[in-house]
Structure formats: C-alpha cells, structure tokens
C-alpha positions as CSV (number, residue, x, y, z in Angstrom):
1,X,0.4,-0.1,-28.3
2,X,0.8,-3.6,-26.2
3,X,1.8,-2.8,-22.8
4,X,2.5,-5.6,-20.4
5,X,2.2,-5.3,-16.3
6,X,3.9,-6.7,-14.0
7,X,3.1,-7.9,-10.1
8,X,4.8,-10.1,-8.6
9,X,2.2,-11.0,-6.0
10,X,-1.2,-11.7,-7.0
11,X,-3.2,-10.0,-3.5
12,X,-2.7,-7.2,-1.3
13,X,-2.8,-3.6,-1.9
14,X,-0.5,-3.4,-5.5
15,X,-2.6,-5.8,-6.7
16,X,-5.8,-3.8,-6.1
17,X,-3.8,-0.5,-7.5
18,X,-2.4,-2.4,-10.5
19,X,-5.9,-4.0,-11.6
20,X,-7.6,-0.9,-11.2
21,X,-4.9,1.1,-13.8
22,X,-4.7,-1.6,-16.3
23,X,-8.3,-1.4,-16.3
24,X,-8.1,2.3,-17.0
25,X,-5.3,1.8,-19.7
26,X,-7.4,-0.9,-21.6
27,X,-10.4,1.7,-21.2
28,X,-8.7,4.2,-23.5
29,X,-8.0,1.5,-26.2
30,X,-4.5,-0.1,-25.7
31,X,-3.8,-4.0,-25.1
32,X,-3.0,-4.4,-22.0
33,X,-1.7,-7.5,-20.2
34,X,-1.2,-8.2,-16.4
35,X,1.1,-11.3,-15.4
36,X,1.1,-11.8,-12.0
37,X,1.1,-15.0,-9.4
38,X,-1.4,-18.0,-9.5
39,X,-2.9,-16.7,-6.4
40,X,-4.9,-13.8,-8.2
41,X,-7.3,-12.8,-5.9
42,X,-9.4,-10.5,-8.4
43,X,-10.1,-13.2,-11.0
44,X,-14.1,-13.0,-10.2
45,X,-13.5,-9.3,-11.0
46,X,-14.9,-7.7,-14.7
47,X,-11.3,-7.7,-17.1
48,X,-11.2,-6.0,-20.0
49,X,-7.7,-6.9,-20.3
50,X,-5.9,-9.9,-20.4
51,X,-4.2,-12.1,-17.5
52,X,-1.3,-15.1,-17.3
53,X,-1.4,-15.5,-13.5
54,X,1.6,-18.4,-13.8
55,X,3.9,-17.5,-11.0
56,X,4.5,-19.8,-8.6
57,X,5.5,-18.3,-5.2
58,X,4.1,-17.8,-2.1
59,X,1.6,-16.3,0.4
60,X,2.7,-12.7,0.8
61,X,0.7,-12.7,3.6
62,X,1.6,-15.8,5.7
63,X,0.6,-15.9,9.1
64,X,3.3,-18.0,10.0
65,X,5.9,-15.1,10.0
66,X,3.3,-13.2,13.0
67,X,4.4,-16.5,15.5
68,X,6.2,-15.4,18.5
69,X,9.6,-17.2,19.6
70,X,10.3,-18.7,22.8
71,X,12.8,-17.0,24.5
72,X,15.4,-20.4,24.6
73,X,18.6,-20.2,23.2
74,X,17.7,-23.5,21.3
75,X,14.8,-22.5,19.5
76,X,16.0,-19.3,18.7
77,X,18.8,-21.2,17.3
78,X,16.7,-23.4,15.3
79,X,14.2,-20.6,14.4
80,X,17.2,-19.0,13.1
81,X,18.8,-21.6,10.7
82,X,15.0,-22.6,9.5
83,X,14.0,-19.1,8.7
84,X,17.6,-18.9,6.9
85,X,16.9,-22.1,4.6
86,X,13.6,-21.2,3.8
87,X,14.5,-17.5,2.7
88,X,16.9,-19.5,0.3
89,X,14.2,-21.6,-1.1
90,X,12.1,-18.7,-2.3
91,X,15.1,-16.8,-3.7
92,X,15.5,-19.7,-5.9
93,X,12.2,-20.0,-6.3
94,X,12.0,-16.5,-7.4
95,X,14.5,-16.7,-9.6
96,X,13.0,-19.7,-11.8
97,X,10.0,-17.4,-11.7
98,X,11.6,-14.5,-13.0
99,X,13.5,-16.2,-15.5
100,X,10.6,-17.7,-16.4
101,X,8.5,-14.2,-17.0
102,X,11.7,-12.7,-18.7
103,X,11.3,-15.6,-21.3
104,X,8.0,-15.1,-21.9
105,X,8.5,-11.3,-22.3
106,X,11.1,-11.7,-24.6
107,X,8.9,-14.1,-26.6
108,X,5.7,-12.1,-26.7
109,X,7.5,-8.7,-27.5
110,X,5.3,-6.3,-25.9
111,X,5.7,-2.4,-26.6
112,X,6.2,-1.4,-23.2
113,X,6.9,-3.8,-19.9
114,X,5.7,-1.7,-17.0
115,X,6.7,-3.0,-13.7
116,X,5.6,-2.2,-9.9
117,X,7.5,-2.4,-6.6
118,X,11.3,-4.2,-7.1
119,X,12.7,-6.1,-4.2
120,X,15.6,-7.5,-4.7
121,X,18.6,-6.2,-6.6
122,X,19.8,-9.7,-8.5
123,X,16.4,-8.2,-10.3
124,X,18.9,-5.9,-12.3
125,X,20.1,-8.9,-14.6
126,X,16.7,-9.8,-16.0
127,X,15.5,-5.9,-16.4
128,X,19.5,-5.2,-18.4
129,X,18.4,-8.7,-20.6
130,X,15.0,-6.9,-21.3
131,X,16.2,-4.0,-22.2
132,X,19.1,-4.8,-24.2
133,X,16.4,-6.2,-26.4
134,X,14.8,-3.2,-27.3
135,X,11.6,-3.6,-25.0
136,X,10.9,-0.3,-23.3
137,X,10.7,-0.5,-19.1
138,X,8.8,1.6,-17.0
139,X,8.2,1.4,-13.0
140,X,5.4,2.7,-10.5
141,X,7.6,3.4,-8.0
142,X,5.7,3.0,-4.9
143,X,8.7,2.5,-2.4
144,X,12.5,2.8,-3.3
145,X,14.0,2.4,0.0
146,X,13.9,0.1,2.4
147,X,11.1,0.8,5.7
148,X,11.3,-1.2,9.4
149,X,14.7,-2.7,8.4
150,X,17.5,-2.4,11.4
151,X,20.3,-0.6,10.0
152,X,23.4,-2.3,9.0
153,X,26.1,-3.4,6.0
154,X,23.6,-6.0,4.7
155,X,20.8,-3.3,4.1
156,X,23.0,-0.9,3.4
157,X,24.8,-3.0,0.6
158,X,21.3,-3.7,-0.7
159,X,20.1,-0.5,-0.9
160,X,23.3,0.8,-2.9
161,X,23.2,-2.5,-5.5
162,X,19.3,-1.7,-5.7
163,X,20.1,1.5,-7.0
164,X,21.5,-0.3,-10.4
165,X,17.7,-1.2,-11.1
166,X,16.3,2.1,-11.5
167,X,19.3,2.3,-14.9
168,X,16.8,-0.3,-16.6
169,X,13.7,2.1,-16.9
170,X,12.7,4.7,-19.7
171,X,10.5,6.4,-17.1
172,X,9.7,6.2,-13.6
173,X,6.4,7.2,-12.2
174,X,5.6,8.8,-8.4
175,X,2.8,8.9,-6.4
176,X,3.8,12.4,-4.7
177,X,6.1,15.2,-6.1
178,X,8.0,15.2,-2.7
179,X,8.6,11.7,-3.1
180,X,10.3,12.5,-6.7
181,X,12.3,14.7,-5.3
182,X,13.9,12.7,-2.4
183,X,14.1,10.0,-4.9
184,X,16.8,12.1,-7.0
185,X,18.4,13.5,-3.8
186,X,20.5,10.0,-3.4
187,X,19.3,8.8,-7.0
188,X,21.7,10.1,-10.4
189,X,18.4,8.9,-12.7
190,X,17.9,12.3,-15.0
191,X,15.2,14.1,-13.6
192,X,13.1,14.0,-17.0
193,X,13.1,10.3,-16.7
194,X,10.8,10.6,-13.8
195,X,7.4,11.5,-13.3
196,X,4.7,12.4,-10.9
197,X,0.9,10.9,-11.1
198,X,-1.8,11.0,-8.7
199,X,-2.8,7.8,-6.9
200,X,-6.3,6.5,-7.6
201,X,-9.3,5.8,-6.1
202,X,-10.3,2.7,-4.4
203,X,-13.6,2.4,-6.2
204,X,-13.5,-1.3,-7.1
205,X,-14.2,-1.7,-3.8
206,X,-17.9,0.1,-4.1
207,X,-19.5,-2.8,-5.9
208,X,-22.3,-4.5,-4.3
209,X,-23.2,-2.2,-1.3
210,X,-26.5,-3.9,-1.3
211,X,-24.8,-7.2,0.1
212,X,-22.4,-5.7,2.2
213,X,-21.7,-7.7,5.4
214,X,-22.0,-6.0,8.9
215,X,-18.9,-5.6,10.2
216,X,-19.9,-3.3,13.1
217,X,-21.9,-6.5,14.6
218,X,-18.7,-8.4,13.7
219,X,-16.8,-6.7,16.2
220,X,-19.2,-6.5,18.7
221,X,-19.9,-2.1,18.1
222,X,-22.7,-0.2,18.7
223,X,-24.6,1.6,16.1
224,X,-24.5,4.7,18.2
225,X,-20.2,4.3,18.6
226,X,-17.9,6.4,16.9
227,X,-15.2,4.3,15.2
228,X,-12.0,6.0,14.6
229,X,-10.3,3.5,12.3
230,X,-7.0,2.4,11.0
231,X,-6.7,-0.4,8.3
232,X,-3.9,-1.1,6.8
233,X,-0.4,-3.2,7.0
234,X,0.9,-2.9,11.0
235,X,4.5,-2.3,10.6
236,X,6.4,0.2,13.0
237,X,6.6,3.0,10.4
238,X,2.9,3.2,10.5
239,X,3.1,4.9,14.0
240,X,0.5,2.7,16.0
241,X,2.0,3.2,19.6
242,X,1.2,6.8,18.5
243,X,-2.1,6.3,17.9
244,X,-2.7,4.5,20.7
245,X,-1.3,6.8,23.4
246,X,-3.3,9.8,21.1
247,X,-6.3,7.8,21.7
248,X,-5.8,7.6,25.7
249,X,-5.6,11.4,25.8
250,X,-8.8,11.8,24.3
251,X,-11.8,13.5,26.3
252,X,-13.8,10.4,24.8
253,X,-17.1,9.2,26.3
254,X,-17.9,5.3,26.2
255,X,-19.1,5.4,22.8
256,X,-15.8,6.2,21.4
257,X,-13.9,3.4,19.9
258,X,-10.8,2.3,18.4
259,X,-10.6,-0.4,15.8
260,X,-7.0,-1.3,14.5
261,X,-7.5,-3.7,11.5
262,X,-4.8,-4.8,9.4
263,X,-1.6,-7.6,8.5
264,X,1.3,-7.1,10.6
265,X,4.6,-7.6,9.3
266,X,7.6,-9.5,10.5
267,X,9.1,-6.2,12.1
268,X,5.4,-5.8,14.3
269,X,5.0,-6.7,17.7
270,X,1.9,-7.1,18.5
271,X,2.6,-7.9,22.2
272,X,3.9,-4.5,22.7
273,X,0.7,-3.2,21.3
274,X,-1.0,-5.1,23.5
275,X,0.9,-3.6,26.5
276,X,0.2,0.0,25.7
277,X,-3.1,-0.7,25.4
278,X,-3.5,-2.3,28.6
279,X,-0.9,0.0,30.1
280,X,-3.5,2.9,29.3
281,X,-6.5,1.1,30.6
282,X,-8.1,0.9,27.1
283,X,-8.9,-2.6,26.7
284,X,-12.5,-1.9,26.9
285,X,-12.3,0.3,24.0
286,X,-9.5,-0.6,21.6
287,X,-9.9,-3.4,19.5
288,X,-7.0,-5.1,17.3
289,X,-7.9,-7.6,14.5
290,X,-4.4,-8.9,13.3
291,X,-5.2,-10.4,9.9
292,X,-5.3,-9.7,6.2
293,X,-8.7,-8.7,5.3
294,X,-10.3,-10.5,2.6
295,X,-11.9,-8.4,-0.2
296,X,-15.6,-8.8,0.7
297,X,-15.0,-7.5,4.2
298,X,-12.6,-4.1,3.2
299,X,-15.5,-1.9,2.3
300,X,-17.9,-3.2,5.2
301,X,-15.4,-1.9,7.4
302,X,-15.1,1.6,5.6
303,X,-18.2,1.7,6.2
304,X,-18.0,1.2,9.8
305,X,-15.4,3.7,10.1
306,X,-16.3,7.3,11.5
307,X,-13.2,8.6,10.1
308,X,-10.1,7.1,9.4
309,X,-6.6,7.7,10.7
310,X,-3.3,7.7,9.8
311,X,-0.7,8.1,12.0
312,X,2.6,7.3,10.0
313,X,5.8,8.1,10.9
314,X,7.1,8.1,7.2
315,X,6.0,7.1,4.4
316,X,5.7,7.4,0.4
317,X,1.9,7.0,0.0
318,X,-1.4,5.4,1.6
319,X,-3.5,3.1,-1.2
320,X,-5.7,3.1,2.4
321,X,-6.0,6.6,2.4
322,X,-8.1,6.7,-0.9
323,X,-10.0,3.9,0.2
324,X,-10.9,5.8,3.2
325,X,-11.9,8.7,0.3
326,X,-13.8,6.6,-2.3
327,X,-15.7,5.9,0.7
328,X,-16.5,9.6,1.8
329,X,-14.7,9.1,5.3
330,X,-12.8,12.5,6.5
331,X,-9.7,11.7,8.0
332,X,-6.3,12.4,10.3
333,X,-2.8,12.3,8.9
334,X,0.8,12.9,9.6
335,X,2.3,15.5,7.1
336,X,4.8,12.9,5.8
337,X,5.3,11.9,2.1
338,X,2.5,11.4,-0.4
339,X,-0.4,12.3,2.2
340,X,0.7,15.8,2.8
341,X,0.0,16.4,-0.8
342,X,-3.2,14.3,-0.7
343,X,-5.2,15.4,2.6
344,X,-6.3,19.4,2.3
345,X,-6.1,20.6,5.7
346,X,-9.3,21.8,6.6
347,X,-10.9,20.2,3.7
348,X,-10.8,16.5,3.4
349,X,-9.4,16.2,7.1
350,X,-6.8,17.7,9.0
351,X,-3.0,16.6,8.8
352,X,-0.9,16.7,12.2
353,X,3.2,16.7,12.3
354,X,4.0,12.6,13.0
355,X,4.6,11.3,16.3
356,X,3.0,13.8,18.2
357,X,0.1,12.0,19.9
358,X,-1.1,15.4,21.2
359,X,-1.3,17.3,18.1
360,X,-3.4,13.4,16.5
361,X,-5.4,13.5,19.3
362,X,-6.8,17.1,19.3
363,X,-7.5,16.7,15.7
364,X,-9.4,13.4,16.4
365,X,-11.4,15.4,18.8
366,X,-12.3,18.1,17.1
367,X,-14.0,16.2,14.6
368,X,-15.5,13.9,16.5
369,X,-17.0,16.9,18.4
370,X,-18.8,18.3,15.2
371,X,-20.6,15.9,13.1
372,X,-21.6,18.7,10.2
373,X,-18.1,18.9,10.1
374,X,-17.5,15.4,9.8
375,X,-19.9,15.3,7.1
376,X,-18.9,18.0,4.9
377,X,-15.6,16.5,4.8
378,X,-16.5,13.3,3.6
379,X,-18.5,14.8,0.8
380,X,-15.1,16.8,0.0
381,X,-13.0,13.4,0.1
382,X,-15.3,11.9,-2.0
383,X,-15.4,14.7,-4.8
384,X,-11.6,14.6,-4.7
385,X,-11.4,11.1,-5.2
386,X,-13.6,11.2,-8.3
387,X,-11.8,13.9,-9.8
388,X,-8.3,14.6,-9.4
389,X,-7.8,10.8,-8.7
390,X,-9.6,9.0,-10.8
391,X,-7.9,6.3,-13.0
392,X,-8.8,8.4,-16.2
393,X,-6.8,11.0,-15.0
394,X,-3.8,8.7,-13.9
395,X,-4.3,6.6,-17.1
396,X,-3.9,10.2,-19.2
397,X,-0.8,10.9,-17.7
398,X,1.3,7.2,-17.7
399,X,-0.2,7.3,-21.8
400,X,0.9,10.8,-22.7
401,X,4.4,9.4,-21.2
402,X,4.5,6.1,-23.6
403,X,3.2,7.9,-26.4
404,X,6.4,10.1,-26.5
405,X,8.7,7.6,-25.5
406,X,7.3,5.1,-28.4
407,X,8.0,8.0,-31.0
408,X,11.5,9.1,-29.3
C-alpha cells in the first residue's frame, strides 16, 4: 500500500503529529510519503519514509500579525487595505501550490492521499479532481469548525461551503468520540465514514535529554519554584484571562510561579493579558514569553514545568496535552472536547468545568499542596502515554481502516 500525507505547513504542532504517525505507518511496512512546505522543520529528524517538502508559502507563524495598530483612523485605514492585498497574495499563492500538489498526486498515483486540517473551501475543487480519479481520500480531522472568529455572513458562508469538503473523503478520523459526534450533529457524512483514534504521544521530543538546555535559568526561576505552566498557541479559546485570575486566588507562597509560553494568534491580545496581570498585582510572579518555541527548547520547558495546565474554553484536542504526558507532568483541564476523554480525574490530573477560575484554582492547589501526589500522577500520565497512545496503537487503527477500504 503507498499512502501519501499531506501538510500544508511544514512547523508547528500538525507537523510534529503528522511526522510522528507516518513514522508509525512506515514502521508497520507501508510506503509512506509526506509532502509538505520547504520550511520543514524536522528534516534533521531520523525518516524512514520519504519527503517532497516543495510548497512554497509562508511563515505560519509570522510575528508580524502579533503588531499592534495605532489607534488613527489613517493607519487603520491603511493597515486595512494592506492586510486585505496581502491575504490575496497567499490565496493565489496557495492556489498554484495546491494545483501544483494535485498534479503531482495525480501523477504519482498513490493508494491512499491522506490529508490533515483543510482551510479553505475553494479546497473542494482539487479533493473532487482527486477523487474522480480513483485515488482514495482520508482526513485527520483535528478541527472542523472555525475557533476565535467574530460571528457573521462571511464565516458563516464559509463554514456552510466548507462543509462540501468532508463529501471528498472515504474516511474521516477523530481525535475524541465526543468530537465525532458533534461532527455528525450539523454534518450529513454517514456515520461509518468516520472514525475515532487516540492522539499520540509527543515522544519525539524525548531525544537528547543529556543536552537539554536550562530553561528554568532562562527565565530567571528558582530551582526551589513551583512552575504551573501553559504552552501552547494563545488564542482566546484557550481561556488565559481564566487562568490568570485562577492563579490570583491562589493561597500561593513566593515560590509559586506562572509561566505562559506560547504563539499568539491574530485574535490575541496580549495587552489585555498584560492588564489582568497587573490589575491582580502579579507581575512579580507571572511570566509571558509570546513566541513560537523552537524544537530544542519544547522539552526543556516540560521539564521545567511542575504541572501543566489547561484552561480551555472549547476545544477539539490538546497535541500539548500529551506533550505534558510523554513528559510525566500531571496536569489541570477543562472538561471540554478531546481532554475530557483524555485526563482521568484523579489519575493523570484533575479536570475542572471551563471558565470557572475557582473550581482551576482549587485544583491547582491541591496538587501543588501534595507532592506524592504530584508524583504518582506523572508516573500515571506517563504509562498512559506509552500505552493507549502510542503511535502503534494509532497506526493499527488508521491501517485496519485502509485495509478494508482498499478491498471494498
């Protein structure tokens, strides 16, 4: 079986998840091949399948969307019609691109074409010209509606011509059975098209704990201070002003601090962060590092971390969440999507209902206040990721999927 993978974007967390599981599927003896952009960030990483990283695109982390406005009617004016052009330029840019990858799909024939997140409904035409030529499609669904967007016609015109994409795919694959389920409550895909599998662990991100930088001195933190950590993309749906007023209620002594690590979207401001931390007094113990994190750095800081929160308001899944577990570091989370299947209360580390910075903030204490606890946790994180998430397992399931839709 040749099975071809495809991500758009060559870093950030899909990439991470999508390396990982074609390693896992070239592991069990298939040909795999991942085409992705020419900004691959894990090309000094061991393949054992192939790569065409040819896409020409752009940064998908580009700190020049974090810049904050002036407040003048004439820059706004102007940020408006520049921000307008260049959102034209990479539509047509991504266009060529995908015209470009639909060519050499078509020429290289593979079994299966198994695609990752889809963002843009004139997407449709290429999947419909793949299919119609006998190629089989399949998606990892990791988001099918739209998160942070204000609501109006444009979105919602989007989201309904988005809908036409999932038509194009054999089989369509979850990362949490309540996730499937919303899927098909606005969604008329049949419900055996669709499938749930486990998300992986993070343990690419293991290698090389002998060289691991010190990220603790980087941000200036004791060895005796508890870190309670978030890492991930800052977005609003990710429930930061929750965190932050959780962490103000804490019954914390000096030791206790709170690192907020991560990218923040267009839809973030960080200004306001800023304000409720200073409007709580915690600028001595709150510290925010705005930036994507490159590779060498990500486990440094799990390592830092003395658990790891999560204090989302909605959500589908966390890849940050199983980083936080291949790393044996208990954590806090909001019962919402994926990671109220994925965090066992009491076990791995306690889930809270989301925005309720009381309920975060008592379960933050109590384990901070019990460091056997704290351990036995991690141990059970770890287990779990080594088990019922490892890519073996997630690999067995996508497989036992192509195998039947390559004899149907």
């Amino acid at each position: 079986m040749k099975i071809a993978v495809v991500e758009t974007f060559g870093t950030g967390g899909l990439i991470h998840f999508t390396y990982q599981l074609c390693r896992a599927l070239a592991n069990k003896g298939y040909e795999v091949k991942l085409f992705t952009s020419d900004d691959y960030e894990l090309s000094a990483f061991p393949h054992n399948f192939s790569v065409d990283s040819f896409m020409h695109l752009w940064p998908s982390h580009d700190p020049a969307s974090m810049r904050q406005v002036p407040d003048t009617l004439s820059y706004r004016i102007w940020h408006k019609l520049r921000w307008t052009a260049r959102r034209a330029f990479r539509a047509a840019k991504l266009i060529w691109q995908w015209h470009r990858l639909t060519r050499l799909l078509l020429r290289e024939r593979p079994d299966i074409v198994q695609f990752s997140l889809i963002h843009y409904p004139f997407q449709a035409y290429f999947l419909s010209r793949l299919q119609r030529s006998g190629i089989l499609l399949t998606q990892i669904c990791h988001e099918y509606e739209q998160r942070d967007t204000k609501p109006g016609w444009i979105n919602t015109l989007n989201s309904n011509l988005s809908q036409k994409i999932y038509h194009s795919f054999s089989a369509i694959f979850f990362l949490a059975e309540q996730t499937r389920q919303e899927f098909h409550r606005f969604s008329d895909i049949p419900k055996e098209h669709t499938f749930t599998i486990p998300h992986g662990d993070q343990s690419m991100f293991l290698a090389d704990r002998e060289r691991r930088l010190d990220m603790r001195s980087h941000y200036g933190l004791l060895k005796e201070d508890k870190v309670i950590l978030f890492f991930g993309v800052i977005r609003p749906s990710k429930g930061i002003p929750d965190l932050i007023e959780a962490f103000a209620l804490l019954q914390k002594d000096k030791n206790v601090k709170l690192l907020i690590v991560g990218y923040p979207t267009k839809h973030a401001d960080m200004g306001e962060l800023q304000a409720d931390i200073n409007r709580h007094h915690l600028s001595d113990s709150v510290i925010i590092d705005p930036r994507y994190i490159a590779m060498e750095e990500v486990g440094p800081l799990m390592e830092a971390a003395t658990l790891v929160v999560f204090p989302y308001r909605n959500a589908t899944q966390s890849g940050a969440l199983h980083l936080a577990y291949s790393f044996g570091r208990p954590v806090v989370a909001t019962r919402v999507g994926g990671l109220a299947e994925d965090v066992k209360d009491g076990q791995t580390g306690y889930l809270v209902p989301p925005q309720s910075p009381a309920d975060l903030a008592a379960a933050i204490e109590r384990l901070l206040a019990d460091p056997d606890r704290l351990a036995r946790m991690g141990i059970e994180a770890r287990k779990l990721s080594q088990t019922q998430h490892s890519w073996d397992a997630v690999a067995e399931r996508i497989l036992s999927v192509y195998n039947k839709l390559l004899l149907d």
